[in-house]
C-alpha positions as CSV (number, residue, x, y, z in Angstrom):
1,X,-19.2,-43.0,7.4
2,X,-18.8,-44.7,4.2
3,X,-15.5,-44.5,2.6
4,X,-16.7,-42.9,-0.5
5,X,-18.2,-40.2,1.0
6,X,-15.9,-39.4,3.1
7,X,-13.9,-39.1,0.1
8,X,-16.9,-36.3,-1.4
9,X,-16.5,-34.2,1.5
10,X,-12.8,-34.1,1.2
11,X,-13.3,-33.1,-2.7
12,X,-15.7,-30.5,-1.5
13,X,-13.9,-29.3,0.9
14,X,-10.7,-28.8,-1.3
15,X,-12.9,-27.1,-4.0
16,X,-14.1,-24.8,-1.8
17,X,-10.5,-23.7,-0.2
18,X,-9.8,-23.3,-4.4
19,X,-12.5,-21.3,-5.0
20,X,-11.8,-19.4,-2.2
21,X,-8.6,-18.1,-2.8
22,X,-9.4,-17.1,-6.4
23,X,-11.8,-15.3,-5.0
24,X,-9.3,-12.8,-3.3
25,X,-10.1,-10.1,-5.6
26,X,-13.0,-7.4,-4.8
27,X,-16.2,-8.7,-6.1
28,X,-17.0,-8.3,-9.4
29,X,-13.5,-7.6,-10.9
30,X,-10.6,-10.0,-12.5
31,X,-8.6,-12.3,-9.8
32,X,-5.8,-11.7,-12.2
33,X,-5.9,-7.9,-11.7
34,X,-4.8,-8.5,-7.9
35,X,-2.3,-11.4,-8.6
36,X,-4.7,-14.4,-9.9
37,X,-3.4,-16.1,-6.6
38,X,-3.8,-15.9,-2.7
39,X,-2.4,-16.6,0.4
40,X,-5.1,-16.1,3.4
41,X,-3.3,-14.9,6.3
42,X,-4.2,-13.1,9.7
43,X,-6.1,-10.0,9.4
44,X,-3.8,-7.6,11.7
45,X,-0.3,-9.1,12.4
46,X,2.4,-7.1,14.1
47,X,3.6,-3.6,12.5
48,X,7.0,-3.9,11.3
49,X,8.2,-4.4,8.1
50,X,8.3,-8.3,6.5
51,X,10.6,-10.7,5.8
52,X,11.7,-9.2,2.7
53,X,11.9,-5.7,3.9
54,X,15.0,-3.8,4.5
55,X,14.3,-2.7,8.2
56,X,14.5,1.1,6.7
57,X,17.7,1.0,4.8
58,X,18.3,1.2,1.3
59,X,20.8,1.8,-1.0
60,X,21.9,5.4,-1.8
61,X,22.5,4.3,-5.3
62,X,19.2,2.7,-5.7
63,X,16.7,4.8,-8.4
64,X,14.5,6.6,-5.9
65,X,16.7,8.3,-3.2
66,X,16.9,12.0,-2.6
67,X,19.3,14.2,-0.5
68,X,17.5,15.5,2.4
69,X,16.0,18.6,2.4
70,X,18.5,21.3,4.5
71,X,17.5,21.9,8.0
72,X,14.5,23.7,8.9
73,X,13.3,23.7,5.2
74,X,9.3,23.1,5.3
75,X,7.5,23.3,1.8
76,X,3.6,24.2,1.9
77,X,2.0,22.0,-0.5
78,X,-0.9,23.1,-2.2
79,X,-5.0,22.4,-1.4
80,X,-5.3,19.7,-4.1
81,X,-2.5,18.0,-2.8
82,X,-2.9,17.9,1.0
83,X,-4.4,14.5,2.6
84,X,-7.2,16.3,4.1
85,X,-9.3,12.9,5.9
86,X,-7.9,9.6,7.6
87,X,-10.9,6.7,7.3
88,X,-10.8,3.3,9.0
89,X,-12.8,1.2,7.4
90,X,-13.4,-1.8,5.5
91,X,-13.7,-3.5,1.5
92,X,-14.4,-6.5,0.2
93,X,-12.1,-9.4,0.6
94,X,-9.4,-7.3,2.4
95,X,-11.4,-5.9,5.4
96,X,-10.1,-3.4,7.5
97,X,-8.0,-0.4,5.6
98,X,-7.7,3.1,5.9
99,X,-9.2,5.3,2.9
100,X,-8.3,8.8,2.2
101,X,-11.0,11.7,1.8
102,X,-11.6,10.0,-2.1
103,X,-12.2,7.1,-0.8
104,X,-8.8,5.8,-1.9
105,X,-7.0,2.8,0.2
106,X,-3.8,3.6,1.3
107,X,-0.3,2.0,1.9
108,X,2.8,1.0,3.7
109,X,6.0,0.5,2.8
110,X,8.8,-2.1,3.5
111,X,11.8,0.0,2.4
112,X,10.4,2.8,5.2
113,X,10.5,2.9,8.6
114,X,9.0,3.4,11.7
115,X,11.1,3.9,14.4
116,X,12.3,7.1,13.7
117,X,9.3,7.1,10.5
118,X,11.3,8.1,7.5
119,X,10.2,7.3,3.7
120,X,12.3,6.2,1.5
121,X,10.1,6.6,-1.7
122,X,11.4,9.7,-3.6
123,X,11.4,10.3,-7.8
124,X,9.7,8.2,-9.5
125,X,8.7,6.1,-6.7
126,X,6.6,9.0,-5.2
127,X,5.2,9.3,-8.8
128,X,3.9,5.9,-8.8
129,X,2.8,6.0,-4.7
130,X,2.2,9.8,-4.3
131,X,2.8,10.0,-0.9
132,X,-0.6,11.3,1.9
133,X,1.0,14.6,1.9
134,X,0.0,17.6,4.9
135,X,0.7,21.2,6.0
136,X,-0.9,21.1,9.7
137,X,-0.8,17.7,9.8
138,X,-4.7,17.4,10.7
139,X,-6.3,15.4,9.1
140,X,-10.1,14.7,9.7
141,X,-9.9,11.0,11.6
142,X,-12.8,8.9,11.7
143,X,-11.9,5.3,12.9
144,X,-8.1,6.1,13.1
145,X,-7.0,6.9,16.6
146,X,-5.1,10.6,17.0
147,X,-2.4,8.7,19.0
148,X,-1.6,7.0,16.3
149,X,-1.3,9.6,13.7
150,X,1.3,12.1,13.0
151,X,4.3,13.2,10.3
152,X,7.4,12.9,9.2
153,X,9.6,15.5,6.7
154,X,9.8,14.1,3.3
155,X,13.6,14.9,1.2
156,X,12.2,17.7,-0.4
157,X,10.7,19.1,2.6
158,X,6.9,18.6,2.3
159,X,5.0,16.7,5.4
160,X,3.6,13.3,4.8
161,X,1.0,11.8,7.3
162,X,2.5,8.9,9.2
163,X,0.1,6.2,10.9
164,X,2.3,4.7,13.9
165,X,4.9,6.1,12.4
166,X,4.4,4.7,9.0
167,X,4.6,7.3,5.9
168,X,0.9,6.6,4.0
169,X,0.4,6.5,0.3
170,X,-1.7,6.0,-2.5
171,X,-1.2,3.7,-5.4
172,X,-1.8,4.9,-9.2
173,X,-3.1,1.7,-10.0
174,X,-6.2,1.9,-8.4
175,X,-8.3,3.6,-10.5
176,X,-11.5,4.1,-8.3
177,X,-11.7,3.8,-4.7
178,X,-11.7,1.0,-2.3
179,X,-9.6,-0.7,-5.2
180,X,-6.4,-2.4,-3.6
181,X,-4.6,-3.4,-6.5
182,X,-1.2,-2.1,-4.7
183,X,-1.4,-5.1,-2.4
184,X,2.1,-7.0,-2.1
185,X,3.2,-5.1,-5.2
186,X,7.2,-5.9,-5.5
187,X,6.7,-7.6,-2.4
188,X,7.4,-4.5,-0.6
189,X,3.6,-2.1,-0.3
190,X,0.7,-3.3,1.9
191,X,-2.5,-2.3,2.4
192,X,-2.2,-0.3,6.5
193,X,-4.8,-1.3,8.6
194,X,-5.9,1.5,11.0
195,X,-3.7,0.4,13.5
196,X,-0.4,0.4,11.4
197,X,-0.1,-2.9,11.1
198,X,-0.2,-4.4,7.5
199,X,-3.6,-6.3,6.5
200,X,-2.7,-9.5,5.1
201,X,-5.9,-11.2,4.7
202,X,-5.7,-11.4,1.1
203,X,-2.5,-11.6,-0.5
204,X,-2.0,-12.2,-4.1
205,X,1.3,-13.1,-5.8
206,X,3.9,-10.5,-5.8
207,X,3.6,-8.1,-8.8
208,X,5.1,-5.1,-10.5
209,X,4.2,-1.5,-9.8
210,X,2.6,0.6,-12.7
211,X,5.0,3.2,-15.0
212,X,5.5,6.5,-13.6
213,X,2.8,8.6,-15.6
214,X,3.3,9.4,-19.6
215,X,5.6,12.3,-19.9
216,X,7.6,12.5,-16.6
217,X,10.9,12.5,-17.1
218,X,12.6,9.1,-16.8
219,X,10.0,7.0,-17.4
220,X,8.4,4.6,-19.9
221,X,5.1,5.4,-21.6
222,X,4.3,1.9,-22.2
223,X,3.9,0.7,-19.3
224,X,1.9,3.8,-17.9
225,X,-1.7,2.9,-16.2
226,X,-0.7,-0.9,-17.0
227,X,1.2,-3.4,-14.9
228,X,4.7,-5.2,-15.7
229,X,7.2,-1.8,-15.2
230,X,10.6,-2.6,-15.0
231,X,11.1,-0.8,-11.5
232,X,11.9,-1.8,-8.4
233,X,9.7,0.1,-5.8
């Protein structure tokens, strides 16, 4: 083969890995909503937390804690709020995920854990990631294994579904559903496959969560619905 082809198919080659990973986001939206930037990775890679992650513990000063809810103390949540269906499925670009009765992708956690499940999201956190909440904790499963699938008692006492033994939530920043805009936000929330494990096929730069909604006490309007908050979770 001549030299200077060789050298076109090298070119090509490279400008198709680039167009690639800009292409990370779900077709048809801006790459720069979902971190203008990606790292391909394996689609289903062991279910504990990352590098980063705090293997559960955090720090009791940290914004976010809560005292534990006293023994025995279970609080009914009502219709509206209640995680009703559990969806395996799959979206563009990220593939498998598992999608509440809206349609919604949900999340995983770092800062949680599995083994006892526990979340560690409370306050403001749980404003921004409003956790799969249950009373029976029976959801409708389609594509999720029952095995896989149970609860864990939140601070203030509600029951949040747990998918091997991770607590699930949604992100406010995805505004429709199948969007995944929550992916490797703060380095810490990943989109659960329905396995557990976290689905890193696309993975765009690390980003900040969305403001706690307008008017809840202790956060900042500004940023509300946007991206670029100030917090941590």
């Amino acid at each position: 083969m001549a030299p200077e082809k060789r050298k076109l198919m090298v070119a090509s080659a490279a400008l198709a890995a680039l167009v690639a990973l800009s292409g990370c986001a779900p077709a048809g939206l801006d790459a720069a909503d979902y971190g203008n930037a990606a790292e391909p990775a394996a689609a289903d890679v062991a279910a504990t937390p990352g590098a980063a992650a705090t293997d559960g513990a955090v720090d009791p000063n940290a914004a976010g804690t809560a005292e534990p809810a006293p023994a025995g103390a279970a609080s009914e949540v009502s219709d509206d709020l209640v995680t009703k269906s559990l969806t395996g499925t799959a979206v563009a670009r990220m593939g498998k995920v598992v999608e509440d009765q809206d349609g919604f992708v949900l999340y995983r956690f770092d800062n949680d854990s599995d083994d006892p499940a526990k979340s560690n999201c409370n306050g403001d956190c749980a404003k921004v990631w409003p956790p799969s909440l249950t009373n029976d904790g029976k959801p409708t499963l389609k594509g999720v294994d029952s095995k896989l699938v149970g609860t864990v008692t939140r601070a203030d006492g509600t029951k949040q579904l747990t998918l091997k033994g991770w607590p699930l939530y949604r992100y406010i920043g995805d505004k429709k559903p199948g969007e995944w805009k929550g992916q490797n936000v703060s380095g810490k929330w990943f989109v659960i496959t329905p396995t557990g494990a976290k689905n890193l096929t696309c993975l765009p730069k690390i980003s900040k969560p969305v403001a706690p909604p307008a008017g809840d006490s202790g956060s900042d309007s500004s940023g509300a619905g946007g991206s670029g908050s100030d917090y941590s979770y």
